[in-house]
VOGU-3710 file (C-alpha; in Angstrom, 3 decimals, decimal comma):
1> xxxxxxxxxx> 156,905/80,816/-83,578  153,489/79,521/-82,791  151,939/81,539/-85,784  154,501/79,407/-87,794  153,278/76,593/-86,225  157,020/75,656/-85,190  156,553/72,239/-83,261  160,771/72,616/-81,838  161,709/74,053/-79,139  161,502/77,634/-79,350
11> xxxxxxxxxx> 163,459/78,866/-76,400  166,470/76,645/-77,366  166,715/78,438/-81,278  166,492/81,729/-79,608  169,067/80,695/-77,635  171,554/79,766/-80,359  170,593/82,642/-82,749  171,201/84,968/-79,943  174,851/84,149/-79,545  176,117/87,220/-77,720
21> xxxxxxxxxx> 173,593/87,022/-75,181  171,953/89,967/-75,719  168,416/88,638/-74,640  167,008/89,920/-78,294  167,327/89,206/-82,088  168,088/91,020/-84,998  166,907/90,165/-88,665  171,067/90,846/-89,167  171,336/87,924/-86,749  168,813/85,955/-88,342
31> xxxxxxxxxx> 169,811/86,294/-91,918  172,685/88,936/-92,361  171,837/89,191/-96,451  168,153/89,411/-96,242  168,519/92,160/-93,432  170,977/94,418/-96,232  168,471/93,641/-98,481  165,778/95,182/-96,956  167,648/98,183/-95,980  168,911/98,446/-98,905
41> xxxxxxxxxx> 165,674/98,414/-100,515  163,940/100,989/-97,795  167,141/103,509/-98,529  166,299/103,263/-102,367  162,954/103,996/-102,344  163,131/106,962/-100,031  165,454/108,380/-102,078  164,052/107,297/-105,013  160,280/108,425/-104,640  158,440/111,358/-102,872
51> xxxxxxxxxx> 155,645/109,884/-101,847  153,581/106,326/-101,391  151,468/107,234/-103,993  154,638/107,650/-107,132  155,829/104,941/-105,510  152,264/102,758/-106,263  152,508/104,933/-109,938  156,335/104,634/-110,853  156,145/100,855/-110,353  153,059/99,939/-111,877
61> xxxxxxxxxx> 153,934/101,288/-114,856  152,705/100,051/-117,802  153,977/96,513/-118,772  150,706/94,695/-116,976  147,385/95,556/-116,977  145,139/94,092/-114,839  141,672/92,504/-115,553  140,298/91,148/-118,943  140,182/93,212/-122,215  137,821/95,865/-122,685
71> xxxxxxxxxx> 135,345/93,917/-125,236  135,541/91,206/-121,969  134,671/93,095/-119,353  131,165/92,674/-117,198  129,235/95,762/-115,665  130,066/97,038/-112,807  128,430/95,665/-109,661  126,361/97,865/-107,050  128,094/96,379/-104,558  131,458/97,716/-103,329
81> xxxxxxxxxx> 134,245/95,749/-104,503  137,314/94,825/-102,218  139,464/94,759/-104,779  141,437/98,555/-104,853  141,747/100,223/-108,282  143,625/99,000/-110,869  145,897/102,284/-110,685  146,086/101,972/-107,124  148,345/98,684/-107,135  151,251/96,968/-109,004
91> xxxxxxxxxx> 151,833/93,718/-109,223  154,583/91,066/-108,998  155,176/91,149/-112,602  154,882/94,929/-112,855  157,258/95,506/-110,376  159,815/92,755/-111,128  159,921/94,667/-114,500  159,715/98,384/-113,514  162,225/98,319/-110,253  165,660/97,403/-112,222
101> xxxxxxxxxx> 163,938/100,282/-114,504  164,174/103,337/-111,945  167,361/102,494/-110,923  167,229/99,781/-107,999  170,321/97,073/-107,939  169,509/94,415/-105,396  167,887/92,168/-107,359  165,540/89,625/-105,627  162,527/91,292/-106,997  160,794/88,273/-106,186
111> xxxxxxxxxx> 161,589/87,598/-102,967  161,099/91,378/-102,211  157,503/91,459/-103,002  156,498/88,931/-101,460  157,449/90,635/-98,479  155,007/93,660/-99,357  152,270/91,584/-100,357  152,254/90,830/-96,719  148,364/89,620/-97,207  149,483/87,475/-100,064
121> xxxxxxxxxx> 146,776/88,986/-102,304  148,989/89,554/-105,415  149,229/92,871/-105,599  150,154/95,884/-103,347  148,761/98,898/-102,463  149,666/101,749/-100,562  148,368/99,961/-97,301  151,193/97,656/-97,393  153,985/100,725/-97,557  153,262/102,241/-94,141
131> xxxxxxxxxx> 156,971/101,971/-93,432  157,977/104,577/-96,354  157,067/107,661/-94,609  159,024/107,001/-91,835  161,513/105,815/-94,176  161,235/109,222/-96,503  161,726/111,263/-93,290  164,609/109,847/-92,282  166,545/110,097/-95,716  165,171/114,069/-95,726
141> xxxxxxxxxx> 166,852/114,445/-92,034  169,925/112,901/-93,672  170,706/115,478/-96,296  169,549/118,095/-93,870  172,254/117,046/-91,407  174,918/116,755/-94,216  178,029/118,749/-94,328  178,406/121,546/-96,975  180,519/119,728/-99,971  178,819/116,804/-99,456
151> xxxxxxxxxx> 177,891/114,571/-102,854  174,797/114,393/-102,038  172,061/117,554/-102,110  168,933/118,119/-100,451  165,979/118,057/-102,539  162,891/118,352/-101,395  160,912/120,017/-104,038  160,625/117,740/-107,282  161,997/114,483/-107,707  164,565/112,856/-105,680
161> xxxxxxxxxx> 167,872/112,901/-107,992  170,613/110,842/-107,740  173,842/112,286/-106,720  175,952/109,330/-106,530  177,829/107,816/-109,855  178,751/104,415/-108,539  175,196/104,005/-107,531  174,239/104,451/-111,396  176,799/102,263/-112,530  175,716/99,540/-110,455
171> xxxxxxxxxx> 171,875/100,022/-111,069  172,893/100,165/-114,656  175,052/96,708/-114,417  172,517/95,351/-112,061  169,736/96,503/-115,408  172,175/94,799/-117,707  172,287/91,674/-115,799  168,838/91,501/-115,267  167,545/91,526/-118,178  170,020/89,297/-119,371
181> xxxxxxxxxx> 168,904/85,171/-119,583  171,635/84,001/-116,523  174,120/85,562/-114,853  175,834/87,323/-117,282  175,026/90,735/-118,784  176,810/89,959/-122,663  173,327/89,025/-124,203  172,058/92,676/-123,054  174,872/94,253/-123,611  175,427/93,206/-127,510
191> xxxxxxxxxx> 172,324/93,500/-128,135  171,142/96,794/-127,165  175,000/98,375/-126,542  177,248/96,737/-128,934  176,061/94,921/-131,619  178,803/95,352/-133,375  181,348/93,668/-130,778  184,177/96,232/-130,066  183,569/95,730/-126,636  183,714/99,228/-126,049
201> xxxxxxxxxx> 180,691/101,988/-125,853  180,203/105,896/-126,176  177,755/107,516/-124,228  175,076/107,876/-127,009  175,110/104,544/-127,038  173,889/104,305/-123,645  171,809/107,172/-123,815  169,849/105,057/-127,006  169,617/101,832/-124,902  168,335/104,136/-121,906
211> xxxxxxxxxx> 165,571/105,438/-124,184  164,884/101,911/-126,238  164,205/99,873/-122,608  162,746/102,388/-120,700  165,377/102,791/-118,158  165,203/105,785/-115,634  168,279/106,144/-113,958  170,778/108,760/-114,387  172,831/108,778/-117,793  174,980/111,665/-116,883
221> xxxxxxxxxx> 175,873/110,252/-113,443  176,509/106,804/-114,591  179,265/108,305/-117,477  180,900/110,202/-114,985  181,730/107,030/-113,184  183,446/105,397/-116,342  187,217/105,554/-117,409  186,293/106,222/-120,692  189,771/107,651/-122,486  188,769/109,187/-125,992
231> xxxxxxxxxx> 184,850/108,967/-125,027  184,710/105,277/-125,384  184,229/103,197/-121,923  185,289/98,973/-122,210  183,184/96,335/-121,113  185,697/95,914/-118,138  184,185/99,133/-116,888  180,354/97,368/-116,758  181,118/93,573/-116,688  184,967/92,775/-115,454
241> xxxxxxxxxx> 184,085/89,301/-114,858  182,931/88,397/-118,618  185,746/90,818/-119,897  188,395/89,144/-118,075  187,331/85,919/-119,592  187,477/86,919/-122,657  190,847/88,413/-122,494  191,776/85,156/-121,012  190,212/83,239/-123,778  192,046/85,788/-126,131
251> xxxxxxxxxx> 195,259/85,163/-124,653  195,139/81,451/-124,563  194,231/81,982/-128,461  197,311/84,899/-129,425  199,342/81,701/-127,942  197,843/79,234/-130,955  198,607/81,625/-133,736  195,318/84,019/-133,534  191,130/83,224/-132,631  190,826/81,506/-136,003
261> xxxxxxxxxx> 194,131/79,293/-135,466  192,317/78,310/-131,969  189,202/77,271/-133,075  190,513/75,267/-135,686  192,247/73,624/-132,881  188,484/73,278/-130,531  187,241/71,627/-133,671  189,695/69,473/-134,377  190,035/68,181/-130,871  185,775/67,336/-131,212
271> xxxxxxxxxx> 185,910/65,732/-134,991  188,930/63,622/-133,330  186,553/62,629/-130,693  183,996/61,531/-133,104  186,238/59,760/-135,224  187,591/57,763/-132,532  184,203/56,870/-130,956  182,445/55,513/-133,899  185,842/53,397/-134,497  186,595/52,436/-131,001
281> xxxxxxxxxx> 182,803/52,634/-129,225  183,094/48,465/-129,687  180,682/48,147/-132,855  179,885/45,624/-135,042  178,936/47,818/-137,970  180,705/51,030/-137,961  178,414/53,877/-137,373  177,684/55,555/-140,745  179,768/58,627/-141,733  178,488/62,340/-140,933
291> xxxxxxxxxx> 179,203/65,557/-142,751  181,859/67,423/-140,576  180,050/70,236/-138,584  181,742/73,638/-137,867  179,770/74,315/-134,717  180,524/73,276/-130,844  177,761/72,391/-128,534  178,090/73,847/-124,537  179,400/69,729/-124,060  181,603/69,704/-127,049
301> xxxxxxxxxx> 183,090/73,219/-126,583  183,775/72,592/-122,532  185,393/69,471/-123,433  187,336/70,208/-126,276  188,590/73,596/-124,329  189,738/71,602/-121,330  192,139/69,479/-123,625  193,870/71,913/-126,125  196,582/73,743/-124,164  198,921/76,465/-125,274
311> xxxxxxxxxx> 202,433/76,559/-124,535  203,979/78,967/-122,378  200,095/79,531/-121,246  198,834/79,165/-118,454  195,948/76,438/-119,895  192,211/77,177/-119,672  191,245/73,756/-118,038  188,803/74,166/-115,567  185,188/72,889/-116,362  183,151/75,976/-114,651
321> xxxxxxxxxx> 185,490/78,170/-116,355  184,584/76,392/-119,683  180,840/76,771/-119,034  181,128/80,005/-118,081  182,925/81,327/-121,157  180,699/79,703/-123,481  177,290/81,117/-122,273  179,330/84,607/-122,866  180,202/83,579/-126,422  176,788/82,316/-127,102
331> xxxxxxxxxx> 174,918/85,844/-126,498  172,104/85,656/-128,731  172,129/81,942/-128,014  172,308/79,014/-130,024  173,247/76,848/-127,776  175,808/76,343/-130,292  179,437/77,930/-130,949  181,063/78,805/-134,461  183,225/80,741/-135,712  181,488/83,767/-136,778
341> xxxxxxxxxx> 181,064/84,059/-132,822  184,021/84,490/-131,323  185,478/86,294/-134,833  185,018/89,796/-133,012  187,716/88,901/-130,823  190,400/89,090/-133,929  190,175/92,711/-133,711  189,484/93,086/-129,960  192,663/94,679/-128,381  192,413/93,932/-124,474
351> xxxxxxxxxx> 194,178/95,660/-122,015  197,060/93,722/-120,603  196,339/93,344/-117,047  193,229/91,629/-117,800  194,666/88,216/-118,605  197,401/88,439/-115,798  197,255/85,599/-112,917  195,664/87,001/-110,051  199,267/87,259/-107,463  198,129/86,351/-103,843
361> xxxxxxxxxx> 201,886/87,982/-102,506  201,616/90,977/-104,194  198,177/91,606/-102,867  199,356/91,138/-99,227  202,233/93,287/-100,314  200,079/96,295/-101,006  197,727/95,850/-97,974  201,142/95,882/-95,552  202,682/99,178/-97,548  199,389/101,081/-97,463
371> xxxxxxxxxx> 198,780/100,164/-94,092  202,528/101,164/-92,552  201,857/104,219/-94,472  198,962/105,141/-92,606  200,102/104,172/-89,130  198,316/100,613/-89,439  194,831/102,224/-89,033  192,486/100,667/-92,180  189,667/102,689/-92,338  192,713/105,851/-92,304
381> xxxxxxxxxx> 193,833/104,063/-95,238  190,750/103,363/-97,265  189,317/106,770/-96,725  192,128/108,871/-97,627  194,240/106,685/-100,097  191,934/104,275/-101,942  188,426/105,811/-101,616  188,580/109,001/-102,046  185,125/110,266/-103,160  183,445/108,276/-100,257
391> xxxxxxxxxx> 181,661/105,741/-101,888  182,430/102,644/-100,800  184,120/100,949/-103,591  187,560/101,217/-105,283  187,897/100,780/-109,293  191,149/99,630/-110,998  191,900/103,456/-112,173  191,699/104,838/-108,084  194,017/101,760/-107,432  196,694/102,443/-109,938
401> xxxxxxxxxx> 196,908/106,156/-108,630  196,455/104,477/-104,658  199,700/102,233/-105,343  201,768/105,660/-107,147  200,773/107,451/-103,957  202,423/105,330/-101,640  205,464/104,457/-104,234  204,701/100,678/-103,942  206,840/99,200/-106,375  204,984/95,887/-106,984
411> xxxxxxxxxx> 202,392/94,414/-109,504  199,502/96,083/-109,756  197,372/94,358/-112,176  198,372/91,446/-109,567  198,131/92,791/-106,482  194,471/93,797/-108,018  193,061/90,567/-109,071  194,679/89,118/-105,909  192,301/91,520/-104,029  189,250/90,947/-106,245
421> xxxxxxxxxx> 188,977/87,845/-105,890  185,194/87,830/-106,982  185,737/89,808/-110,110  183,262/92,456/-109,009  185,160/95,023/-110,741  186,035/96,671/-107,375  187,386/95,783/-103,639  186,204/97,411/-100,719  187,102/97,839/-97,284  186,880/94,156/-96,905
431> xxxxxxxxxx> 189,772/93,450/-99,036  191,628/95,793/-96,858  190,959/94,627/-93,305  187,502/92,185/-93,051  187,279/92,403/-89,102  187,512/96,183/-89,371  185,305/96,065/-91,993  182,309/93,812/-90,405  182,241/95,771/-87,307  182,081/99,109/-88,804
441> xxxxxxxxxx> 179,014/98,155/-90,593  177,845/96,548/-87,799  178,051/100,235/-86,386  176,244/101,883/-89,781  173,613/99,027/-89,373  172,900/99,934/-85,553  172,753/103,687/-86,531  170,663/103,203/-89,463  167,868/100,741/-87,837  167,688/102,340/-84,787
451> xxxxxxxxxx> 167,966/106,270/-85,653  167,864/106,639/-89,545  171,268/107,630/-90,047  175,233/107,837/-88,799  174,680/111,533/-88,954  171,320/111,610/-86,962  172,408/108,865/-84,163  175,484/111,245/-83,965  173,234/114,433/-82,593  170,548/112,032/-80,875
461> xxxxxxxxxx> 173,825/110,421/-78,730  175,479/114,201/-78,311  173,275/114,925/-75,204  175,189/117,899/-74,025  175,744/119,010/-77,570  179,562/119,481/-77,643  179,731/118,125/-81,228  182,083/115,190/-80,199  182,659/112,328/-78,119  185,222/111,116/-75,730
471> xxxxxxxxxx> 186,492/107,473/-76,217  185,151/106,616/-72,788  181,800/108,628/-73,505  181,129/107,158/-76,571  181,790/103,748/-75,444  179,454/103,809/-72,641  176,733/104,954/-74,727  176,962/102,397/-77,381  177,414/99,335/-75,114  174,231/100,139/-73,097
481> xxxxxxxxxx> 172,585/100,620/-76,742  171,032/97,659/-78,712  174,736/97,543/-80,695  176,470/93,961/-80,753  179,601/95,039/-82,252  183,058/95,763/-80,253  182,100/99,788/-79,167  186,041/100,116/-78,445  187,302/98,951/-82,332  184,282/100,716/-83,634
491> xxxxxxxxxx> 185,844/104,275/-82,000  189,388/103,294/-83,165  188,196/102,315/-86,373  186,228/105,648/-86,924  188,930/108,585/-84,929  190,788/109,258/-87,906  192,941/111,445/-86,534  194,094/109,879/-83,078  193,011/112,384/-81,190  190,408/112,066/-78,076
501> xxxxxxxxxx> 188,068/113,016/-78,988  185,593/111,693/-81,964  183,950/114,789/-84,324  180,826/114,097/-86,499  183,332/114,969/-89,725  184,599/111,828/-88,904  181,419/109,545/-88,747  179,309/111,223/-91,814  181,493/109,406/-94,182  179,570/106,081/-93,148
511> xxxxxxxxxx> 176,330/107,813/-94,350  177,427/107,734/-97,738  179,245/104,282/-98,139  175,683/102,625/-98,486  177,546/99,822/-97,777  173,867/97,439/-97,423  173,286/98,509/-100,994  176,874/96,859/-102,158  176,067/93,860/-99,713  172,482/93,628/-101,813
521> xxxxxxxxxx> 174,402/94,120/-105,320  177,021/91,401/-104,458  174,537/89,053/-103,357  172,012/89,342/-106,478  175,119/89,149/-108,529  176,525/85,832/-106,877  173,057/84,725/-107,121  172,354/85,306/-110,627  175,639/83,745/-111,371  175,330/80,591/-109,076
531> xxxxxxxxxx> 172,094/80,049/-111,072  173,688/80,384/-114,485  176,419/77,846/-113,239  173,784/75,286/-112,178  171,471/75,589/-115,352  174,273/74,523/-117,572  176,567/72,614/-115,144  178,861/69,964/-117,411  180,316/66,675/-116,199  182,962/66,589/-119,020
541> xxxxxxxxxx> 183,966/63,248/-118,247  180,618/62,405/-117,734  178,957/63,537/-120,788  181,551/63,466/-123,005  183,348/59,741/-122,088  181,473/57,291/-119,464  177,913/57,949/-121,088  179,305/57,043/-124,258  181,193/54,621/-124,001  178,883/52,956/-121,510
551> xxxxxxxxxx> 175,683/53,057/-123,752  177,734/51,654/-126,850  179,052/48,758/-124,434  175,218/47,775/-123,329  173,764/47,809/-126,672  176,507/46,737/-129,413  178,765/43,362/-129,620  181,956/43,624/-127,751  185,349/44,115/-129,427  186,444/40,986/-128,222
561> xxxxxxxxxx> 183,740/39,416/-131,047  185,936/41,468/-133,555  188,837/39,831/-132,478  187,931/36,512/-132,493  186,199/37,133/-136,293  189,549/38,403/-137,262  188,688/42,115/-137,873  192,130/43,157/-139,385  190,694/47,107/-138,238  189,921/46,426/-134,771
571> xxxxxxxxxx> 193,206/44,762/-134,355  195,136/47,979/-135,957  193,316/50,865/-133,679  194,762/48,681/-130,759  198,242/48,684/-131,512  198,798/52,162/-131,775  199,749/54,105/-128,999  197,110/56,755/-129,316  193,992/54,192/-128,960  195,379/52,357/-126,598
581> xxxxxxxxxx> 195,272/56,094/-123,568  192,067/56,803/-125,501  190,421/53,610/-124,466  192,254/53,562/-120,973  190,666/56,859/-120,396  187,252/56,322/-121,562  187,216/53,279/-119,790  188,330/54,639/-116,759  191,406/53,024/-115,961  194,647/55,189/-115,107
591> xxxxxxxxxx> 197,375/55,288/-117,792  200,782/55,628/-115,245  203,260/53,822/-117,995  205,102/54,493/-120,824  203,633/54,416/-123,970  206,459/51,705/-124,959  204,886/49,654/-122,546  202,773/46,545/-122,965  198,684/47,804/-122,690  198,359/44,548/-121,137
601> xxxxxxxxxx> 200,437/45,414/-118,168  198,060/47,952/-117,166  196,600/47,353/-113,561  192,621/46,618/-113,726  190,183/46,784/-110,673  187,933/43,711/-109,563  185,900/42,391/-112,338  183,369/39,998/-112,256  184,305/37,068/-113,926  182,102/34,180/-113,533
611> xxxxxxxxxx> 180,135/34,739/-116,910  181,853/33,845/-119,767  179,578/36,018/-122,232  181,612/38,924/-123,522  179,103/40,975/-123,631  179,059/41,069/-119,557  182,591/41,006/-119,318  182,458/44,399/-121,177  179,817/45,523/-119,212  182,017/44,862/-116,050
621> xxxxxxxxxx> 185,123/46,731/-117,294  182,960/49,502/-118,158  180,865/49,852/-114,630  184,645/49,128/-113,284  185,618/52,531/-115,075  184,222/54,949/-112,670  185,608/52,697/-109,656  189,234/52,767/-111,326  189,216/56,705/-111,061  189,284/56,525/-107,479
631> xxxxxxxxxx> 192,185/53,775/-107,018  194,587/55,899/-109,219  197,694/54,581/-107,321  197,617/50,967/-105,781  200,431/49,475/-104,178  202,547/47,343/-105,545  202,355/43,979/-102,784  198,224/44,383/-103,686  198,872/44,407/-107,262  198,740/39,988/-107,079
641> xxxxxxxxxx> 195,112/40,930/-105,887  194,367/42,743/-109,136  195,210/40,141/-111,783  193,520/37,414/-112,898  193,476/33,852/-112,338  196,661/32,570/-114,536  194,299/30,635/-116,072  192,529/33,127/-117,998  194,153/35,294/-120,430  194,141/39,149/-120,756
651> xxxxxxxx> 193,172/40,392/-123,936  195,301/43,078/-125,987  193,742/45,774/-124,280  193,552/45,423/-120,901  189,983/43,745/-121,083  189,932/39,799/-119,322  188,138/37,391/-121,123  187,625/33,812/-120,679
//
């Protein structure tokens, strides 16, 4: 702390980090993400590279080159240079660009090296990767120490090859999303998948992208993780999160009459806007006419979306939602919407369950059926009914056959989007039981930091080399260890079988959940997406009503004026029922009556009334707007409060004037 310069009270931080009382700290303890990111990151390159020096190679690449051009360049100096090599180093741009390229699905590129330019000098060198050796001999004791049948094979002699499908599939999503502009991967994905939009790929297709972008990972691997019926895997199998909207978006549409019939509908809802604003936005001289445009803006599209509703649909009305959708739809982008981009969703046939309503019950349902069916034990559960090929994560086609295995009768598309409630694409153990889940990889974590491996703290623990533990053995090891989890719930969690004694078949499968690799993907994915949401982040009413209406009430005559000059138009838009909640909403105020009613009975905050110019007044009822919002129900003994003096008069729309 004194090399940070930290002018607090050191002992008293340590003290609340270290909450169990351990009298140390982890970097889980510290920062729990950061920590999985880093392992996650040591585990990839160790199994990703041989030695320090590919490493340096593989991520240098050649996207950067450093130093000025060749015509540029000055002799050589006699004196020795500290500067390395230029093919001895990469730098941050090299490997920001080169990493998603071989494969690695964390993201935080940036953040990562920075932590291996530990000198700050802008580029690394194989100086600052002392740890991988130590890191490479661990992984090699790994596959030495794993059972025959494992999914993963030894190599030792060439490169290190990837064994595991869901790891491709998320380096390839994690590649997708990357090299996307925000969170979402649609921009890559039309343009170097699907340009065509049938939402739905063959494997030459990704075998072409592979080549055209220069990305290493496994092709055959990542295909055998797909449900691809007929050779053709959907976009829920890479991006469930933008697929799902879409087949939400669809839906609402099918409702309408069909895509086209719906954004007829978007369009009409903005031109409607338009027209009402330049005749109600309290103008002298009516703005001047504009040809009608067949595009939506991000503002125009979120706000005309959160108004149209369909019947018998559930309504797409939330704002984030909006956004969202629309930076899918505009792919290439625009930063404009027509209808020649969302036309590929005419002949897009979603599956069903898609647009179903995520079903909280029917979720809980599941977890209490496959639980009783497996004695109440979760990991029992997971391992042998939902995750079968040890990997860590469960995809909608495992579930469906999980739910006919235990004859659970419910809703599975449901019960599914119940349990993923991030639309990841997959649940894990977490969905199942989260305490369970935490302190078993609190247990992987432990094993992994301190010994390389579940596998090799297995034999380093068996002193007497029986090849299992006793509950009371095992627990006295582990609690006089550096662990902080609960030993007891780690040994329930992991005996399998109920015997008493624990056997290393029943530990290995930790080995091969990786489970700080899905902790790194879900976190770069949340962050990607948290920074799309922010970048285009829409106050509807906002943008789309106050800053309107406000701006036209400081800088053009009030209506009242057009009253008083007998404006036989201004007098018209207020007595129909439509203009008078249009105005009452743009305004602010909260329209609780019948549209029979009087617009003058309509209760009105506190208003400044001491000037008698209208042009203030106006500006009063319009800062008044935002206030009104918040006092959406007022009782009715304060309403006296509310009105003004009898001896001024309220205008036909709810305005006072003198």
């Amino acid at each position: 702390m004194r090399r940070l310069s930290f002018k607090g009270d050191a002992e008293a931080l340590f003290m609340r980090i270290d909450a169990d009382g351990s009298g140390f700290l982890t970097l889980y303890e510290v920062d729990p993400k950061c920590a999985d990111l880093w392992a996650a990151f040591r585990a990839w390159c160790a199994e990703t590279f041989q030695t320090t020096d590919e490493m340096v190679s593989q991520l240098r690449g050649s996207l950067v080159e450093l130093g000025p051009p060749e015509g540029e360049r000055k002799p050589p100096r006699k004196q020795k240079s500290a500067v390395p090599p230029v093919e001895f180093t990469f730098i941050r741009e090299q490997f920001m660009e080169n990493a998603p390229r071989h494969g690695w699905f964390g993201g935080f590129e940036d953040t990562i090296f920075s932590c291996l330019d530990r000198k700050q000098s802008g580029y690394v060198t194989n100086n600052d990767l002392m740890w991988f050796e130590k890191a490479r001999s661990q992984h090699n004791r790994r596959m030495q120490l794993r059972p025959t049948g494992s999914r993963a094979v030894m190599n030792t002699t060439g490169p290190a090859v990837k064994k595991n499908p869901m790891q491709a599939l998320l380096a390839f999503m994690s590649f997708l999303r990357s090299s996307s502009l925000g969170g979402n991967l649609m921009q890559t994905w039309r343009t170097l998948l699907d340009p065509d939009g049938c939402l739905s790929v063959q494997r030459s297709d990704i075998e072409r992208a592979a080549t055209q972008v220069g990305w290493r990972g496994d092709v055959s691997s990542l295909w055998s993780a797909l449900d691809a019926p007929g050779g053709r895997a959907a976009l829920e199998e890479f991006g469930f999160k933008e697929a799902r909207a879409l087949a939400l978006f669809h839906a609402w549409a099918a409702a309408l009459g069909g895509v086209k019939e719906a954004w007829s509908r978007l369009l009409g809802v903005e031109r409607g806007y338009q027209r009402k604003r330049r005749a109600s936005a309290m103008v002298v001289q009516p703005l001047a006419p504009q040809a009608a445009s067949a595009s939506l803006d991000r503002p125009a599209f979120v706000f005309a979306l959160t108004r149209v509703h369909a019947k018998h649909v559930q309504p797409v009305d939330e704002t984030s939602f909006s956004n969202y959708l629309f930076s899918i739809l505009d792919w290439e982008p625009h930063g404009k919407l027509s209808y020649k981009d969302v036309r590929f969703l005419e002949s897009w046939e979603p599956v069903k369950w898609l647009s179903e309503k995520a079903g909280l019950n029917e979720a809980e349902s599941f977890k209490e059926t496959v639980l009783s069916k497996y004695g109440n034990h979760p990991v029992k559960a997971w391992r042998l009914c939902l995750d079968l090929d040890a990997t860590g994560i469960c995809r909608w086609t495992a579930f469906n056959q999980a739910a006919e295995r235990i004859q659970w009768k419910g809703d599975c598309a449901k019960a599914w989007l119940g349990l993923d409630k991030q639309s990841l694409g997959f649940i894990t153990l977490h969905n199942i039981d989260a305490e369970v889940a935490e302190n078993l990889a609190l247990f992987r974590r432990w094993c992994f930091a301190t010994y390389g491996g579940v596998a090799i703290a297995f034999h380093a623990l068996d002193s007497d080399g029986s090849g299992s533990f006793s509950e009371e053995e095992f627990v006295s090891v582990i609690e006089h260890s550096t662990f902080k989890g609960d030993a007891h719930a780690a040994w329930r969690s992991l005996n399998l079988e109920g015997s008493d004694i624990l056997s290393e078949r029943e530990m290995d499968f930790l080995d091969d959940m990786e489970l700080d690799m899905l902790a790194a993907y879900v976190s770069a994915t949340e962050a990607a997406e948290e920074s799309e949401k922010q970048k285009h982040h829409v106050e509807v009413d906002l943008h789309r009503r106050n800053s309107v209406v406000g701006a036209d009430l400081r800088n053009q005559t009030s209506m009242l004026t057009l009253e008083q000059q007998g404006d036989d138009k201004a007098q018209l838009l207020l007595t129909t029922p439509e203009s008078r909640v249009e105005l009452l909403d743009m305004v602010g105020l909260e329209n609780s009556l019948s549209e029979s009613q009087s617009l003058s009975s309509f209760v009105l905050p506190r208003l400044d009334l001491k000037s008698t110019d209208p042009m203030s007044i106006s500006l009063g009822a319009a800062s008044a707007g935002t206030a009104g919002r918040k006092h959406a129900s007022i009782d009715s003994s304060s309403r006296s409060t509310m009105w003004v003096e009898s001896s001024k008069k309220l205008y036909a729309g709810g305005i006072p004037y003198m």
